[in-house]
C-alpha positions, -999 to +999 in steps of 0.1 A: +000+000+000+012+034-008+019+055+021+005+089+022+022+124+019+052+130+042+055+149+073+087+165+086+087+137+114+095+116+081+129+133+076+159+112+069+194+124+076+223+123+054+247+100+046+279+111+067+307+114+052+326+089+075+301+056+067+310+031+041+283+037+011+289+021-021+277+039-053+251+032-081+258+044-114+236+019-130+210+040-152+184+011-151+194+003-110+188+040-100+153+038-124+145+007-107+158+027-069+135+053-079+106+037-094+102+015-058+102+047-037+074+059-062+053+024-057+059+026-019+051+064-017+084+068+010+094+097+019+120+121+005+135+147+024+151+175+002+184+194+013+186+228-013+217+245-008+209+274+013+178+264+023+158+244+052+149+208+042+118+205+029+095+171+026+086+149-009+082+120-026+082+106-059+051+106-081+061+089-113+093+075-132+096+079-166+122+062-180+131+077-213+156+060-237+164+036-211+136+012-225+137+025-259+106+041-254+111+079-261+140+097-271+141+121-239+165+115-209+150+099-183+133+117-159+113+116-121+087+135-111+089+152-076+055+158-060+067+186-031+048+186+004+038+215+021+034+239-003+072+240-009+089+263-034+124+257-042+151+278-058+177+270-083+204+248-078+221+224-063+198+204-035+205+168-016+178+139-020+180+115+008+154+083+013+149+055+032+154+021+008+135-009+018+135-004+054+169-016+061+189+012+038+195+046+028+199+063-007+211+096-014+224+115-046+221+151-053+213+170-087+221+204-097+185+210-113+168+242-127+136+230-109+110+223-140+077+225-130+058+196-147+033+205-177-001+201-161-032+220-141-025+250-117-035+228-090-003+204-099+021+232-095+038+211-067+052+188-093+082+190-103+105+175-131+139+162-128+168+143-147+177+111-132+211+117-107+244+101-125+253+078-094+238+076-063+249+066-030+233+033-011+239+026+025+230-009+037+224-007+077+226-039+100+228-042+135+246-074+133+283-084+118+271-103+089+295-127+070+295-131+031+288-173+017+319-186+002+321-199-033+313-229-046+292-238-009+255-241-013+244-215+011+204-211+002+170-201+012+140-225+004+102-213+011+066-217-002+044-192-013+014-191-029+019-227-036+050-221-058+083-233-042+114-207-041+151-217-035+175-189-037+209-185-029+223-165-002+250-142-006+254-134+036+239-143+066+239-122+101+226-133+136+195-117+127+190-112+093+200-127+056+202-115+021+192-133-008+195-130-045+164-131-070+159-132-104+132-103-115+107-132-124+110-145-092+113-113-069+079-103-086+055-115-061+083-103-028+077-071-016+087-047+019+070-060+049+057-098+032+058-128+059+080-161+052+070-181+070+091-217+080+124-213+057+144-235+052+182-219+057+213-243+043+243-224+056+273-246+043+268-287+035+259-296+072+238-272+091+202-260+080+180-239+100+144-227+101+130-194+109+107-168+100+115-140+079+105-107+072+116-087+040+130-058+050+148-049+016+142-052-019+174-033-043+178-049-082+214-046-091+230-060-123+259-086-126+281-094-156+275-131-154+239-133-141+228-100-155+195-080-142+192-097-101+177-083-071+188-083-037+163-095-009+172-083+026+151-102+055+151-100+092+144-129+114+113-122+134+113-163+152+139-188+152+142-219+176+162-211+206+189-244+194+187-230+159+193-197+169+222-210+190+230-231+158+231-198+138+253-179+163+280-204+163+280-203+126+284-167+125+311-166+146+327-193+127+324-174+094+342-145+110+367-162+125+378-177+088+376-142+075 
């Protein structure tokens, strides 16, 4: 469900410049990026230089030659809270991602009012930013699957069976990786209930997940993946101790 407009109790900090982001330059990942925070309505909070933040979100993505669809750049639209006017220049965009991240890029933009009724004059259009910066947040040291080591997730739902690999695992949470096809019926917030967790070829483990994440990012061998993020909302007490041990394992050969 799409959330409604944003307050100023909505505001997300920026990055700092002492965290560990890594950067998307990915035309078609920052489309994607941006196209999720239209479907899920989160908010944007807007830094313009010189200016008080001010709250937003994204009203549409359209993405241009990307697709092949149009020969204009691709562009977002910004629909502006409050009544918000901005000047010209440069300004910082900063959302939450998913739940369990934090995207930021900034754009040096001459503030295009999109074509449309007076009442829409809180609309604004803007070129997608060249790169953006993505900060994954966990609470827990997570430690990456080795290679070659079937380290997987297996669930049911809706009566279709899922096995995906994982590319980490954490004391309280795991990422997974998705084709498009498959990560088309995931969303933020959906219950899994009784996974199945291999972690290596002689410990599995079954809890409950929650997805707290959903990022598509493209590889050169795989192509066009996304990445699931989940948090464990119920494990057994011997599982979790199961899962500790293997944590602690995993960093240890690190």
């Amino acid at each position: 469900m799409r959330k409604g407009p944003p307050n100023f109790s909505d505001a997300v900090e920026r990055i700092s410049l002492n965290t560990v982001a890594h950067e998307m330059r990915d035309p078609l990942e920052i489309g994607n990026a941006l196209a999720a925070l239209a479907e899920s309505g989160e908010a944007v909070t807007v830094y313009p230089h010189g200016q008080d933040f001010t709250m937003a979100r994204i009203d549409a993505v359209s993405p241009g030659e990307l697709l092949g669809e149009i020969p204009d750049a691709p562009t977002f639209t910004l629909d502006l809270a409050n009544d918000a006017v901005l000047s010209e220049g440069k300004a910082v965009f900063v959302a939450s991602l998913g739940g369990n991240a934090k995207i930021q890029f900034e754009l040096d933009a001459d503030w295009d009012m999109a074509p449309g009724q007076p009442s829409q004059q809180h609309l604004v259009r803007l070129p997608f930013p060249a790169h953006c910066l993505v900060l994954n947040r966990r609470a827990e040291p997570r430690v990456e699957t080795p290679l070659g080591v079937n380290y997987s997730a297996r669930f049911t739902l809706l009566g279709k069976v899922f096995e995906l690999p994982l590319y980490d695992f954490s004391s309280g949470g795991i990422g997974m990786r998705a084709m498009p096809e498959q990560a088309f019926e995931l969303y933020v917030g959906k219950k899994l209930e009784g996974v199945q967790l291999d972690l290596g070829p002689s410990l599995q483990v079954q809890a409950d997940l929650e997805i707290r994440l959903l990022r598509p990012f493209r590889t050169f061998l795989l192509g066009q993946q996304v990445q699931v993020g989940c948090r464990i909302t119920q494990i057994a007490m011997q599982m979790r101790q199961s899962l500790d041990r293997a944590v602690t394992t995993g960093q240890r050969k690190r």
